[in-house]
N, C-alpha and C positions, 0 to 999 in steps of 0.2 A: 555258353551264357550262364551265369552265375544263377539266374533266377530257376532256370528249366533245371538246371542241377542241385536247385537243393528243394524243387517239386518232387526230383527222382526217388532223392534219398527221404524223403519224407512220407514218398508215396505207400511203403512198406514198413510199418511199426512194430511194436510192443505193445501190447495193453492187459491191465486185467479187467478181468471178469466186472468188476464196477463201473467201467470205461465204455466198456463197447456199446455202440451202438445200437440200435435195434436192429439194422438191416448187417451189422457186423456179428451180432447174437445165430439172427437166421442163417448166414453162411455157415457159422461155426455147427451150428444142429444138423445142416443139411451135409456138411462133411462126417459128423460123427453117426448119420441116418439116422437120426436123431427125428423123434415129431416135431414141429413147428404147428403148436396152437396156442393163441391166447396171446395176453398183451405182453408186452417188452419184461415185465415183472415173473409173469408167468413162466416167459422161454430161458429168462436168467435163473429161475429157482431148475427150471427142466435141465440146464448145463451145469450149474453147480452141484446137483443131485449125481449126474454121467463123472463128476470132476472127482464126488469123495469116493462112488463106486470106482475109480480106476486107482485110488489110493494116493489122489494129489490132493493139496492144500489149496479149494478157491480163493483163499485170500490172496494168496501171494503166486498164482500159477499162471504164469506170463503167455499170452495167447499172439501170435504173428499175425497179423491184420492188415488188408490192404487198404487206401482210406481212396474216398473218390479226391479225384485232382481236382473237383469243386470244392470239396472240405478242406484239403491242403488248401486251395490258394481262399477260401474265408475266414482259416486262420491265419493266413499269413495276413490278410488285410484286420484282422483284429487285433493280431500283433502292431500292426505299422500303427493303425487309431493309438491303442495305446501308448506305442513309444512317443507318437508326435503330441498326447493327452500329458504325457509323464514331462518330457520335453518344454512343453508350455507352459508347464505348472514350476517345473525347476528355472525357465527364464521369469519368471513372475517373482519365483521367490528371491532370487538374485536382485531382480529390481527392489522390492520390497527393501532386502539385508541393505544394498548402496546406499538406499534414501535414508534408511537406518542409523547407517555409519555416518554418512555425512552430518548427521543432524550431530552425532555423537561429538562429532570430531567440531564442529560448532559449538556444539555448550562447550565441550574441553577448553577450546581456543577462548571463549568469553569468560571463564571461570579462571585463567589462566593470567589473563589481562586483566581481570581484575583483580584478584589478589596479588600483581604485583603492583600495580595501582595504587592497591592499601598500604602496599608496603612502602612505596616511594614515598608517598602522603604522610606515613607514618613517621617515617626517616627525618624526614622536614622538619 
């Protein structure tokens, strides 16, 4: 099933250091025995501190993470909101453009007829 397969591959990321979450923070400390005190702010500065003492760049040092399969599937349904948000907004503007055109294509047609109008009249 398409859906449970790309939970799978989702289930296991990439992230840095600005991304993680708190309870993704705390794994990463409790791997490295690391202390876990203080707020999300705190345990971020405590692993970026372990990040330049091991001689990595926090900004750019990519951490493997596993995300709960509640968080995969609440983005996926934040994804879908938006595709179906993006989606309605592009059938809107499509309707908007046709009513657009056709108006267009109406003045063209009566500016069209009329100036050959003048012309006929003129001709006379």
């Amino acid at each position: 099933m398409t859906t449970l397969r790309k939970l799978d591959e989702l289930s296991s990321t990439l992230g840095k250091l600005d991304e993680l979450s708190y309870k993704q923070l705390k794994e990463e400390l409790r791997a490295r025995e690391l202390k876990i005190v203080g707020a999300k702010e705190k345990i971020r500065a405590s692993l970026r501190q372990d990040l330049v003492d091991e001689g990595e760049v926090p900004e750019t040092y990519l951490f493997e993470v596993e995300q709960d399969i509640g968080e995969v599937a609440d983005d996926s349904d934040d994804r879908q909101d938006g595709e179906a948000t993006f989606a309605t907004s592009c059938r809107e503007k499509l309707g908007r453009l046709e009513k657009e055109k056709a108006a267009s294509v109406e003045k063209s047609v009566d500016v069209f007829v009329g100036s050959t109008l003048d012309a006929i009249c003129d001709s006379h």
